[in-house]
N, C-alpha and C positions, 0 to 999 in steps of 0.2 A: 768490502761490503757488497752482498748480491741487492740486483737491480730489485726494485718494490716490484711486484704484477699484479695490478691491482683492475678497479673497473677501467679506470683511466689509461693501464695499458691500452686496451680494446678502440678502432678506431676502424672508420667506416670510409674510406676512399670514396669519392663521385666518379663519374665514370673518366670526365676525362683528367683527374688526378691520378687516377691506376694506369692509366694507358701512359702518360708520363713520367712516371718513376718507372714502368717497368714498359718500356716501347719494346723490348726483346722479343717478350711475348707474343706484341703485336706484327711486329714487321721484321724478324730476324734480327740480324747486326745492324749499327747503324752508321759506321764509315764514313767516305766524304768524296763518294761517287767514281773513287777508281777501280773497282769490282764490277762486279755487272749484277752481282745480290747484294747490295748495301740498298741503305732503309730509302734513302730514296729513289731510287726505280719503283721501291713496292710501295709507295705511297700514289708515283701513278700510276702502276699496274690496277690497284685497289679503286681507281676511279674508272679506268680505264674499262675492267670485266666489268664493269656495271651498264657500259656502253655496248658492250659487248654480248651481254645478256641478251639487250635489248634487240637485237640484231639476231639474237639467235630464235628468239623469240617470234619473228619477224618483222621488225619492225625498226626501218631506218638504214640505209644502202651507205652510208657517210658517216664517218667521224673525223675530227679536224683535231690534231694536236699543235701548240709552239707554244715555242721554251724559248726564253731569252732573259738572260741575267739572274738564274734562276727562278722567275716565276713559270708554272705552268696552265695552262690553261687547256681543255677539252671541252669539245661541241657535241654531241652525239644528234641525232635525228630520227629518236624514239618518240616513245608515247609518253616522253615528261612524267616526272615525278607527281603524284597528286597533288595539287597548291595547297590543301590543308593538312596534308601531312610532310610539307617540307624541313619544316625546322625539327620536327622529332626524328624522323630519317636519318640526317646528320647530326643530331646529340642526343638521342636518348639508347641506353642499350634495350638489345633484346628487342627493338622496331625494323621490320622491314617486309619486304612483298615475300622474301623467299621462302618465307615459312608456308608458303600458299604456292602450292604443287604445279595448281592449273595456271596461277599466271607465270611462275617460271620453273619449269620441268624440268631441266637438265641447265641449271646456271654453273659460272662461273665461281660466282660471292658466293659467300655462304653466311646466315643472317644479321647482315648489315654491320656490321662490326667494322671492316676494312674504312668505308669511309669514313667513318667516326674518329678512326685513329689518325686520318687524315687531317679530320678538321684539328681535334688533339694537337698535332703535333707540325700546326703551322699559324706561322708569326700571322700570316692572312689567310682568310679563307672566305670565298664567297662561290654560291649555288644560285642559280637561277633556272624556275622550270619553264617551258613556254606549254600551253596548252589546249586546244582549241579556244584559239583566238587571248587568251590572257596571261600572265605572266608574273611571276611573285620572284623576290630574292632576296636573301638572308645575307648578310655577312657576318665572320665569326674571327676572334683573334685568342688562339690556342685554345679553342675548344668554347670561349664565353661568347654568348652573342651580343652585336656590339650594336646591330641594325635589323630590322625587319623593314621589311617598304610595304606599301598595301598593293594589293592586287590594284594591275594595270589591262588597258586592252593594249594589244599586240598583232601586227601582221607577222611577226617571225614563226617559222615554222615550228611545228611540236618537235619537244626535244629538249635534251638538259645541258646546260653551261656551269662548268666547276671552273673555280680560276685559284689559284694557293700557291702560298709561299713557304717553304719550308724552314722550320725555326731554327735559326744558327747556333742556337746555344745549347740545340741538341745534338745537330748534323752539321759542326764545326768546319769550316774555311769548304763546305761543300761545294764541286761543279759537276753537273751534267754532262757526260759523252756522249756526242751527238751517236756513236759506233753502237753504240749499248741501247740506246734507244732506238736506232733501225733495225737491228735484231731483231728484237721486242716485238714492234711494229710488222714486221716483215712475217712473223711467227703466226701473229695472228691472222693476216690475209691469207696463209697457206692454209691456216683450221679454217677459214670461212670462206669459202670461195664466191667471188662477187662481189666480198665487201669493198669498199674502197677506202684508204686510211691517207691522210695528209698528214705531212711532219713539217712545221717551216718552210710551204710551199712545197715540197716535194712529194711524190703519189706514187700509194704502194698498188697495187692489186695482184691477186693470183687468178687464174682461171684450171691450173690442174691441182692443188690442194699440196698433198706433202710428196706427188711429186717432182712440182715446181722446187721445193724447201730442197729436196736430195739435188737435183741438178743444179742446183743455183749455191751449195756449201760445199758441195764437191771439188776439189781443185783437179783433179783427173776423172776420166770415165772409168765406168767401173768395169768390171770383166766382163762384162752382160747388162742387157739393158736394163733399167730402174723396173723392178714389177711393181704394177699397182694394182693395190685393188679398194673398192671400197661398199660398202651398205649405208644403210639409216645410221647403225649408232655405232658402225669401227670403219676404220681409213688406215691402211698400213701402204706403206713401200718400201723395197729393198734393193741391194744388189751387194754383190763383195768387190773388193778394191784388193790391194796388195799390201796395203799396212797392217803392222800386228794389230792385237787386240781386238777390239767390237766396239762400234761406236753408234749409239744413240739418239733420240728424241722421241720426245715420249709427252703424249698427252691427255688432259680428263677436260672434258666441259672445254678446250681452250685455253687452260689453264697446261703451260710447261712444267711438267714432274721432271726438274733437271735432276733428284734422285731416282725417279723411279717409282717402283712399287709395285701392287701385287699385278697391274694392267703388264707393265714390263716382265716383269718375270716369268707373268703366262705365254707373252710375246716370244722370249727366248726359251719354252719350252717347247710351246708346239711347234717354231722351224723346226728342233732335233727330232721330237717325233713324226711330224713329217714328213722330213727328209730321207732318217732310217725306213718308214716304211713306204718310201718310194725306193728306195735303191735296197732294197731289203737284209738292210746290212747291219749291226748295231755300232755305229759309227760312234767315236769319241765325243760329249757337244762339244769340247774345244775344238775338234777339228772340223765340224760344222758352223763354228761361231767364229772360227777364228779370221777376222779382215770383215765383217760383216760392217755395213752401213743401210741404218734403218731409221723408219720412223714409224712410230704408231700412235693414233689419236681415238679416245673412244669417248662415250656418250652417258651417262651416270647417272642418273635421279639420286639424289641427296648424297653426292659424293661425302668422303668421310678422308680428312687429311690427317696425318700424321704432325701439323703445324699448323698456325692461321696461314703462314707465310705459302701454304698450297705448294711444295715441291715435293709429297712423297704419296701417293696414292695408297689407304689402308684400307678403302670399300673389297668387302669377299663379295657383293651381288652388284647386279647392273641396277636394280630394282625392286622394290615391295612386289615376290611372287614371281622375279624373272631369275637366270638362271644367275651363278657365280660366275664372275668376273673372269675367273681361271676356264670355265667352260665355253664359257661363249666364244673368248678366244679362239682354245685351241680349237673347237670346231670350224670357225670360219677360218683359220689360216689352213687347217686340213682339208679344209673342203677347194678355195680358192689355190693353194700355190699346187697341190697335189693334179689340180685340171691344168694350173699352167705348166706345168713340167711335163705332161704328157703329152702338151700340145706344141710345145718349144725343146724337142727334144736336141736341137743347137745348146742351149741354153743350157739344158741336165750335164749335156756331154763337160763343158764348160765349168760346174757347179762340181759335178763329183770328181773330176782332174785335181780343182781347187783345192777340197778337201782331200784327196790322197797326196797331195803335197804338203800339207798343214800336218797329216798322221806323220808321214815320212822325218818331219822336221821334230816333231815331239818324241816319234822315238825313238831319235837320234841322240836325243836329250830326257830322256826320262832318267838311266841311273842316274846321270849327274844332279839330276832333278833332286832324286830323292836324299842323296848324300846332303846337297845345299840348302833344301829344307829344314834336315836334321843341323846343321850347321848352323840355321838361323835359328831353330830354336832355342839353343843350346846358349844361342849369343843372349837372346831375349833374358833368358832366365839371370844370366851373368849379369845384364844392362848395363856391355863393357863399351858400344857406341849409342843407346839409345839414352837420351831421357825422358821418358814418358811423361802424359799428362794424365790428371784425372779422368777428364771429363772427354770423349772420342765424337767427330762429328757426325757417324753411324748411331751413338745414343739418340734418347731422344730427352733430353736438358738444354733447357731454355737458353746457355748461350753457347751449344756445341757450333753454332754459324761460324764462330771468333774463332774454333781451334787452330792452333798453327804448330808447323814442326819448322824448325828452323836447322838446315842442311847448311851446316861451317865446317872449317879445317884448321886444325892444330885445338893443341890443348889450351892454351888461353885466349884463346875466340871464345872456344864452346865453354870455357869455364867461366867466361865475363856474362853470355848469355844466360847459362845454366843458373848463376848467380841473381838476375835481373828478372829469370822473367816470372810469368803466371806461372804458379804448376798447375793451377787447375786449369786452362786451356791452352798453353806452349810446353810445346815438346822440343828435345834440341837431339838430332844426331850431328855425329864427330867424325869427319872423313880423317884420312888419314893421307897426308900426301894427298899429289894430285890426280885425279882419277882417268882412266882409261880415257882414251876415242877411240868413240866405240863408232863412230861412222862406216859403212859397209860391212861391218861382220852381222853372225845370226843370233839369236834369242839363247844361243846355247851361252853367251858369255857373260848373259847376268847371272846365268847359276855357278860358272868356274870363277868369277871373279868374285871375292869375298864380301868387297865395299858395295859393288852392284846388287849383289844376291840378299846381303841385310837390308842395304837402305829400301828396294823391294818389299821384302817381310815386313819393316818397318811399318809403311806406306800401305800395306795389306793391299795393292792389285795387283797383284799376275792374274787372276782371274778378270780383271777390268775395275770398274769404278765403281760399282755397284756396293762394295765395304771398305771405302776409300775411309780412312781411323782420322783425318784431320784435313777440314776444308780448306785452309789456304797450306801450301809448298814455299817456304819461301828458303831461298837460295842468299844466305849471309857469308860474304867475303871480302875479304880485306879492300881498300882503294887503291891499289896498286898493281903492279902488271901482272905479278902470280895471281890476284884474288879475280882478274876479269880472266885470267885462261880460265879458271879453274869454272868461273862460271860460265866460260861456255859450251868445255866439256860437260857439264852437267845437266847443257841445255839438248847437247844432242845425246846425251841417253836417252832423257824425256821424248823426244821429238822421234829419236829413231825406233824405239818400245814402246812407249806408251803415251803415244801423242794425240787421247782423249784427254787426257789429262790437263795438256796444255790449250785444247779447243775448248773445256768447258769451262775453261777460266780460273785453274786451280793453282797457276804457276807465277809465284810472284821473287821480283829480285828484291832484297832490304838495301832502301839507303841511307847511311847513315853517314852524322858529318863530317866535311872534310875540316874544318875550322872551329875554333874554336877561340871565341872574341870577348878578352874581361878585362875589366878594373875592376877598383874595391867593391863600386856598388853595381853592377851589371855583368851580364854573363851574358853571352849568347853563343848559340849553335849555330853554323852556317855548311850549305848544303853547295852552295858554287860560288866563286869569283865574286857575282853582283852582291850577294848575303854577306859577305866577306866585308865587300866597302862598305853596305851600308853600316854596318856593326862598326866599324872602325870608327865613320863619321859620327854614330850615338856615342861611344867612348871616350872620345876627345883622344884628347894628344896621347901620344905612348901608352896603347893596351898591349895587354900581353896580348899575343895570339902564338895559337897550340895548331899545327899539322897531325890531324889524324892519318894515319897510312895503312894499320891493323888495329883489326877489332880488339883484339887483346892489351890495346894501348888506354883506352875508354873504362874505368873503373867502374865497376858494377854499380856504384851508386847512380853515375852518369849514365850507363845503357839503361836502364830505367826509362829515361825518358824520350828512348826511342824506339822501344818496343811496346808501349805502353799506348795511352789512348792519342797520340802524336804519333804512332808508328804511319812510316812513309813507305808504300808499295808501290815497285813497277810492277803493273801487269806483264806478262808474257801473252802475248796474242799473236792470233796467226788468223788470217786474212781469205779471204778465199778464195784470190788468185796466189798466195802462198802455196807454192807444190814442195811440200817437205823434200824429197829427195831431192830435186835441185837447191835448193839454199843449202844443204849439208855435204851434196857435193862442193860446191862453190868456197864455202866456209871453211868447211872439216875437210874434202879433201887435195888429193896431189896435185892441183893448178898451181902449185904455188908462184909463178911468176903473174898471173892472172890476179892473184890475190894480192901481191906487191905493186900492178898499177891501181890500181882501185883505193890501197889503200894511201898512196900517193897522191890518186886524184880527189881525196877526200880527207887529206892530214888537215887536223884545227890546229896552227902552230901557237902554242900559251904565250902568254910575256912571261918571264924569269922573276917569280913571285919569292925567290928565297929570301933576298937582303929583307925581303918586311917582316918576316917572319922570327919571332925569335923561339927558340925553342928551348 
């Protein structure tokens, strides 16, 4: 029988019912804080630019953030919210200042929407503004208000206090990283120079902009000193290092484009025109690009994102009657790096050596280039190790955030995944065997080697990050001593190639159980030793328990529920005192007595867990 559709299909959401059924929309994915884009960071971020604004606006030298036990709380030390438009602010749509040019010119938000999803989509939520001399505060619980207080007199300073908790029963068993949140923090003291930002008593400031951000993420100096330059409404700085690829930071309003967009891409054209016509050469961009560490920050009147969630810059003008985005760039990078190369000719000599080494190395590697291109295509068409997903995190579909490819070996790994997961946002490639160490060789061996050169194509960056097909990477392998080599070969391809990819948070490990704890009426999955006892002790006397060892042990009904909205990610992260070539020599290469005391002085010796086990 087809459904009736009738008038009573037709049904009218409030606002914070829509932002609730569909929080994707609002905040990207919404995960449980081991990401550094899951929905709660962008719930403070979204409180956060509104402080931020205010600041830019002029007004308020301070903001105070602490987190504890997931609640969050922020101070800012603006010009406060107007007291009679407090409670519409935070729940009515389509309410806010930023539709009004002259009070906020080049903001962060974009109209008022972010904290609404905030109030939305927390168990608490309370706003209070202080404002010459008085003070009002609302509280709200998932978007309904619960309290209004009347206007108070006040010595506390002008300025707004947001304080929320985030709903558990959207953003499941969620914690805060303290790591992800100074990032954050730290991001915006370099866009704002002079601000000062508190995190749980600790205090950020910058005084050189981004490039304090380049000296302070760099784990080596770079071949030449950081150039900086900046104006009113752009702030760039560079230098090259010696790792492949090109690595980024990229900003609008303040706001991190960790994709990018059309501000980035004008960025990476005009260094190549630049560059070619200072050495008046028509240089490759890859060999002009290739090892680059940059940042660029510009200044937007009604910027225009590609999401709410603000990672992809789609403004073509800087402003109503100013020039395009892609102009103004590339004039100010040509006008500024073209005086600095003329005047630091150390620096040029330094810069075009760089580059004739980057050409030397590519065309040392082009035919193979082109044959292994042809190879991956060929592979594609077949999809004899790929299995694609619908939906690519370069689209632009509301949950491209979630896509995942999942990198496993042998044929019932990938055939228990294949079976389990989404197609519309997991994808699964199939290694084959255990893959290369690839520690000190060159770029030429992801094109000779066949599993390197697909899972690449796969992944769509040799060019960089910029058409990265699927946001999280995640690395599935057995629990057993083949499945940890294998993943950490895999860690130093990433790390030695394309080790953007693992800075900007893209590279995660899957783990899934080692146990498995039942009687007639209970099940349970356990992930280490303690999960184990406790399972046993809920079971009473004699449960069965299952040793998982391979993936391809776990029946596709059961991976289900570990790829699914329960899927458990390590991040891969790397630090800033992490200098990639030492930890890969140390790791991946020939110390090997080096690496037998170490691992000596750090053996965890188990108890002998077999006789519990029945299998």
């Amino acid at each position: 029988m087809s459904a009736q559709y009738s008038e009573d299909s037709i049904k009218t959401l409030d606002w914070k019912e829509h932002i609730r059924r569909r929080p994707g929309m609002y905040i990207g994915k919404l995960g449980d804080g081991s990401s550094a884009d899951d929905g709660i960071y962008i719930l403070l971020k979204e409180v956060f630019d509104n402080s931020i604004d205010e600041y830019m606006m002029g007004f308020g030298k301070q903001i105070d953030v602490s987190i504890s036990e997931g609640k969050v709380v922020v101070r800012d030390y603006g010009r406060g919210i107007p007291l009679g438009k407090l409670v519409d602010v935070v729940s009515k749509m389509n309410t806010g200042a930023k539709y009004d040019s002259k009070a906020f010119k080049k903001s962060v938000g974009l109209n008022g929407v972010g904290i609404k999803a905030v109030n939305a989509l927390s168990t608490h939520f309370e706003i209070q503004a202080f404002r010459d001399g008085q003070t009002k505060r609302v509280t709200f619980t998932r978007g309904e208000k619960v309290e209004e207080f009347d206007l108070q007199e006040t010595r506390e300073k002008n300025g707004t206090l947001v304080t929320f908790i985030p709903d558990n029963t959207i953003f499941e068993k969620y914690h805060y990283e303290d790591d992800y949140i100074e990032t954050m923090l730290r991001n915006y003291t370099y866009l704002n120079a002079g601000l000062t930002i508190t995190f749980n008593g600790n205090k950020y400031i910058s005084k050189n902009g981004l490039l304090d951000l380049l000296t302070e993420n760099m784990s080596q100096e770079g071949l030449y000193p950081i150039a900086h330059f900046k104006d009113e409404d752009i702030e760039i700085a560079f230098t090259h290092g010696s790792q492949y690829g090109e690595d980024y930071y990229s900003f609008v309003n303040g706001q991190h484009t960790t994709q990018g967009g059309t501000h980035l891409a004008a960025f990476r054209e005009a260094i190549v025109k630049t560059v070619r016509e200072f050495y008046g050469k028509d240089y490759d961009p890859s060999d002009i690009r290739t090892s680059i560490v940059a940042a660029v920050s510009i200044k937007v009147e009604e910027p225009v994102f590609e999401s709410q969630t603000k990672t992809k810059l789609g403004s073509k003008d800087i402003g109503p009657g100013g020039p395009s985005v892609r102009n103004f760039i590339i004039d100010f990078v040509k006008k500024t790096v073209d005086n600095y190369l003329h005047k630091n000719t150390e620096v040029a000599g330094i810069l075009l050596k760089k580059i004739q080494e980057n050409e030397k190395e590519r065309k040392a590697i082009s035919g193979i280039q082109k044959i292994a291109k042809e190879r991956a295509k060929k592979a594609n068409l077949h999809n004899r190790k790929l299995r694609d997903c619908r939906i690519h995190f370069n689209s632009n579909k509301e949950n491209r955030m979630d896509t995942t490819i999942f990198i496993t070996e042998g044929d019932s790994a990938s055939g228990s995944i294949t079976k389990s997961r989404n197609v519309n946002t997991q994808a699964v490639f199939s290694l084959k065997g255990k893959p290369l160490n690839t520690f000190g060789l060159t770029k030429k061996i992801v094109y000779e080697n066949e599993e390197f050169n697909l899972l690449q194509a796969a992944l769509n960056i040799e060019d960089g990050l910029e058409n990265l097909r699927y946001n999280n990477v995640v690395i599935a392998t057995d629990a057993d001593v083949d499945g940890m080599h294998i993943r950490l070969l895999l860690i130093t391809f990433f790390l030695q190639f394309f080790p953007d990819l693992v800075r900007h948070g893209h590279l995660y490990i899957l783990e899934t159980p080692l146990f498995r704890v039942r009687n007639k009426q209970k099940t349970f999955y356990c992930y280490t030793d303690d999960e184990r006892e406790e399972a046993m002790k809920s079971c009473g006397v004699n449960p069965e328990i299952t040793r998982f060892k391979g993936l391809g042990e776990i029946s596709p009904d059961e991976f289900k529920n570990f790829i699914g909205k329960d899927i458990r990610l390590n991040p891969v992260r790397l630090k800033k005192e992490d200098i990639i070539k030492d930890i890969l020599e140390f790791y991946m290469g020939k110390n090997t007595p080096d690496r037998q005391t170490f691992i000596i002085d750090n053996l965890r010796v188990e108890a002998d867990i077999e006789e519990e086990i029945n299998y």
